[in-house]
C-alpha positions in Angstrom: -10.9 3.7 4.8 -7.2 2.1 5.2 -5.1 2.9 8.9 -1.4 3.1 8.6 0.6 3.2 11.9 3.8 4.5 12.1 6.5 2.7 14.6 9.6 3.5 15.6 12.0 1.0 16.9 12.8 0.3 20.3 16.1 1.4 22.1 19.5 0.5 20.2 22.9 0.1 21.5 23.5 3.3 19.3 21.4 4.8 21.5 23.8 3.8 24.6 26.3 4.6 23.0 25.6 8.3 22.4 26.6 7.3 18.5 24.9 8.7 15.6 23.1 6.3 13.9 21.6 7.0 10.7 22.7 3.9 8.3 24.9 2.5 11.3 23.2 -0.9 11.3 23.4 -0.7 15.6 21.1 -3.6 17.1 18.3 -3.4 20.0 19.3 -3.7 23.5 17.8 -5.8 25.8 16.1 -3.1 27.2 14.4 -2.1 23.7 13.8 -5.4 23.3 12.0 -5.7 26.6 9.9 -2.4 25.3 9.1 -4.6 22.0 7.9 -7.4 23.9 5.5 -5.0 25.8 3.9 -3.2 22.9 3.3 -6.6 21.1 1.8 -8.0 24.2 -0.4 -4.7 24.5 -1.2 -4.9 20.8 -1.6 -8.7 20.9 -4.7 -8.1 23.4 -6.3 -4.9 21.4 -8.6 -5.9 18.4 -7.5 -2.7 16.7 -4.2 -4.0 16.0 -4.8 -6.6 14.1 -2.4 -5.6 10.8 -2.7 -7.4 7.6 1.0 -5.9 5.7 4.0 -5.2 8.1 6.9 -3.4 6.0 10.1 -2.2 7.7 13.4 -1.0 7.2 16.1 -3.7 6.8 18.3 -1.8 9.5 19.1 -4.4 12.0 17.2 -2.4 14.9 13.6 -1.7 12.8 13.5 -5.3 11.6 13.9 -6.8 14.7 11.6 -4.8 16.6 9.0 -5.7 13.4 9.7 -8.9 13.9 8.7 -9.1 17.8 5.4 -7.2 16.9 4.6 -9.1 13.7 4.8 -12.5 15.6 2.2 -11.4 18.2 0.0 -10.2 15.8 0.1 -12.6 13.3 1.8 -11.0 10.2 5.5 -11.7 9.2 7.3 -8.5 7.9 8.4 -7.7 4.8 11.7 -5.4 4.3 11.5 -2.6 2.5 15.3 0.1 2.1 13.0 2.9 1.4 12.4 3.4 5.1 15.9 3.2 6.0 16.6 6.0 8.1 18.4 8.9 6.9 21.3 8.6 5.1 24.0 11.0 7.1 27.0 9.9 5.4 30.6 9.7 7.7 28.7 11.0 11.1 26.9 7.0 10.6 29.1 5.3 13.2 30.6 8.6 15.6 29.8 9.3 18.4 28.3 13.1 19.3 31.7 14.4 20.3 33.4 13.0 17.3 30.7 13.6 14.7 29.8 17.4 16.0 34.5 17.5 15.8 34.7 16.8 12.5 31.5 18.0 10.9 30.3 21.2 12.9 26.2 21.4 12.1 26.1 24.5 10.8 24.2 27.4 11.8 21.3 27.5 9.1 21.3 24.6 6.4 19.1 24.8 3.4 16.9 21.8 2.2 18.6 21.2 -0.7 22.4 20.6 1.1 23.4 17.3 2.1 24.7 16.7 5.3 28.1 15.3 6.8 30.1 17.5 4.2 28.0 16.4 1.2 28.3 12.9 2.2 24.5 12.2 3.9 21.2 13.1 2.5 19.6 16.4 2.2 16.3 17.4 3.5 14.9 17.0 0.1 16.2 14.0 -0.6 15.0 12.6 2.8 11.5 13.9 1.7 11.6 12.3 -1.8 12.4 9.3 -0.8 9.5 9.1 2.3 6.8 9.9 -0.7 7.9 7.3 -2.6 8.4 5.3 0.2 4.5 6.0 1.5 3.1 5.5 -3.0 4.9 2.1 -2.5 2.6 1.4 0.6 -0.6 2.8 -0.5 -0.2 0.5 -3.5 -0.2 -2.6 -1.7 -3.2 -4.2 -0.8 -4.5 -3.9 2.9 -7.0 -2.6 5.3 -4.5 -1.9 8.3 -0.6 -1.5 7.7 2.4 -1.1 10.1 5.5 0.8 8.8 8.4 -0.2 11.2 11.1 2.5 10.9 13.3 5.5 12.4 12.5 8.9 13.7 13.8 10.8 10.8 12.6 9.0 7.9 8.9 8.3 9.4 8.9 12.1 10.8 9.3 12.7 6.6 6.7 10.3 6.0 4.1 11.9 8.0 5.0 15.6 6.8 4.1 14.3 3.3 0.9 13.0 3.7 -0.3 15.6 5.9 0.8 17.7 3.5 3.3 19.6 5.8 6.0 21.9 5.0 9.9 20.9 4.9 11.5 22.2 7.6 13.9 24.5 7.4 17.1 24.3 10.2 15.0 24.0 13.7 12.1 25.3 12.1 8.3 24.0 10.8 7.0 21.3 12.7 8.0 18.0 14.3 6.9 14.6 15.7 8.5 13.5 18.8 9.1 9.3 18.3 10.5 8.0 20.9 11.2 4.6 21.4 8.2 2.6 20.3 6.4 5.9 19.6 3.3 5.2 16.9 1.4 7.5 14.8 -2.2 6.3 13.9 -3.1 7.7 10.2 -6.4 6.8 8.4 -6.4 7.6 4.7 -10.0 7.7 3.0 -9.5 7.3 -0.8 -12.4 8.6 -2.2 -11.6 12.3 -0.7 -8.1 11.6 -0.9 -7.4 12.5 2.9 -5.5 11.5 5.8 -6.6 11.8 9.4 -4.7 11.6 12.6 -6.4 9.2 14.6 -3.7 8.5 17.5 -0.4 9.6 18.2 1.2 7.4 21.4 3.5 6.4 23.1 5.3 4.2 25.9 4.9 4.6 29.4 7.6 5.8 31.3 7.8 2.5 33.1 8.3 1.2 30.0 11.3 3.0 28.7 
């Protein structure tokens, strides 16, 4: 049996901002760095956590936060683009009341249409590019592995290997990552099958 976890990054000045962020390479703030330093410190003490691959996206606000964690538990990360977060085109950059001006989310979008007036990526393509992104992982070599990355394309990730349905608009399901949110995921390769083993998250003294 392998364990993947599933981390997403800490807070970002995007985040202050009330930007969209997407491929807008926006940095931690102190405070998300603050939130990294408590989760390696956590992990750092917890046997459990003891990963032998870190990958992460190269987005400036992944790898740093992969980097706090992966010098507290003793693995230096390696980028990987396919878990950049989802490509959204012109809104990358705007904030809500600019983005939502000049490119009104429509009422109903299918999974095939790319968002930010064909400029982003669709659903599908988010999708594709999360399996491919988890057959490039479960072809390295490792007993535990932490995947460093954004809500969007690691909410993809875990849809695919639990074998969950797209969403369509506001519908199907959804995983809530938060800042330094992690999903737990043991994959048995004999009966090719994934378990949830932990889904958690910061404190709210920590956020």
């Amino acid at each position: 049996m392998r364990l993947v976890t599933f981390l997403r990054h800490g807070r970002s000045l995007a985040d202050d901002e009330q930007k969209f962020e997407g491929r807008y390479d926006s940095p931690l703030t102190e405070v998300g760095r603050a939130q990294a330093r408590r989760l390696a410190a956590d992990w750092q003490a917890d046997e459990q956590r003891r990963y032998d691959l870190i990958v992460c996206s190269p987005l400036l606000r992944a790898a740093e936060t992969a980097g706090i964690v992966g010098e507290s538990v003793g693995c230096e990360p390696l980028n990987e683009p396919l878990w950049m977060e989802r490509d959204n085109g012109r809104l990358a950059g705007l904030t809500f009341e600019e983005g939502n001006g000049k490119y009104p989310r429509p009422e109903f979008t299918d999974r095939y249409t790319r968002i930010a007036g064909g400029t982003g990526e669709s659903s599908a393509g988010l999708h594709g590019r999360a399996a491919l992104a988890t057959e490039d992982l479960m072809n390295r070599t490792f007993g535990r592995a932490l995947v460093v990355a954004h809500g969007g394309i690691l909410q993809a990730a875990a849809r695919c290997v639990l074998g969950i349905a797209l969403p369509l608009g506001d519908s199907g399901a959804w995983f809530w990552f938060r800042d330094l949110s992690h999903l737990d995921i043991a994959f048995e390769q004999e009966s090719d099958r994934w378990t949830v083993v932990e889904f958690g998250h910061l404190s709210r003294s920590d956020t």
